[in-house]
N, C-alpha and C positions, 0 to 999 in steps of 0.2 A: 504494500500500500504506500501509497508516498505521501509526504510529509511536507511541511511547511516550519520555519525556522520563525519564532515569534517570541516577542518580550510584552511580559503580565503586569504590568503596574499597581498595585494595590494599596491601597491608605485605608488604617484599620483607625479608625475613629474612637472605637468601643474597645477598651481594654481586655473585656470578659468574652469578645469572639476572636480571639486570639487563640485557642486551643479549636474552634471552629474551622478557622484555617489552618492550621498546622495539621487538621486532617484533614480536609481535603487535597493539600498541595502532597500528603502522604498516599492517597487516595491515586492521585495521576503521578504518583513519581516516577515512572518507566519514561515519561517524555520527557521530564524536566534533565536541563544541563548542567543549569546552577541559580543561586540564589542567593541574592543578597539582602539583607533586612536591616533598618536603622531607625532605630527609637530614638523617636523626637520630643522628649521628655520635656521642653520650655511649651511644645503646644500640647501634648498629653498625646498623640499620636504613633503611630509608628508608619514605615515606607515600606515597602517589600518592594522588590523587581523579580521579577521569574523569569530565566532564558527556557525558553521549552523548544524540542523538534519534537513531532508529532504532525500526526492525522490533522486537517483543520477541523473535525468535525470533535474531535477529542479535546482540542485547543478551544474550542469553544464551549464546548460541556465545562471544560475547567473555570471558565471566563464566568460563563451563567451561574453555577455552584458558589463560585466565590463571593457573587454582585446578591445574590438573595441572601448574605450573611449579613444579620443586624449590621450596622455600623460601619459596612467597608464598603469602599469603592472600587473599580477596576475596570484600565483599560487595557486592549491590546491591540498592540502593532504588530504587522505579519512585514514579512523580508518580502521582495519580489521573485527568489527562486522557489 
């Protein structure tokens, strides 16, 4: 199946859906490449980025899953290969 190379953006608002995502992004980890996370402790936030290659249909299951968690947002950007 082929794949599509994309970065997840995510801003968790809500401290307490924090273990919400950390299963989900445990949930798709076969696509994910890497991930970086930075608590923004002056705003009370945190940032997440996700590199994932993957299916887009699976990149997007991930995208949907994460954006119906209380408090978090998320965008993502797809590569053009």
């Amino acid at each position: 199946m082929e794949t599509r190379v994309a970065v997840i953006g995510i801003i968790v608002e809500n401290p307490g859906s924090a273990e919400k995502v950390n299963s989900v992004l445990h949930e798709f980890s076969a696509g994910i490449i890497g991930r970086m996370g930075i608590p923004y402790r002056q705003k009370g936030i945190s940032i997440i980025s996700i590199a994932v290659d993957a299916p887009q249909d699976t990149i997007a299951a991930l995208s949907g899953k994460l954006g119906r968690i209380d408090g978090v947002s998320v965008k993502t950007a797809y590569s053009k290969i």
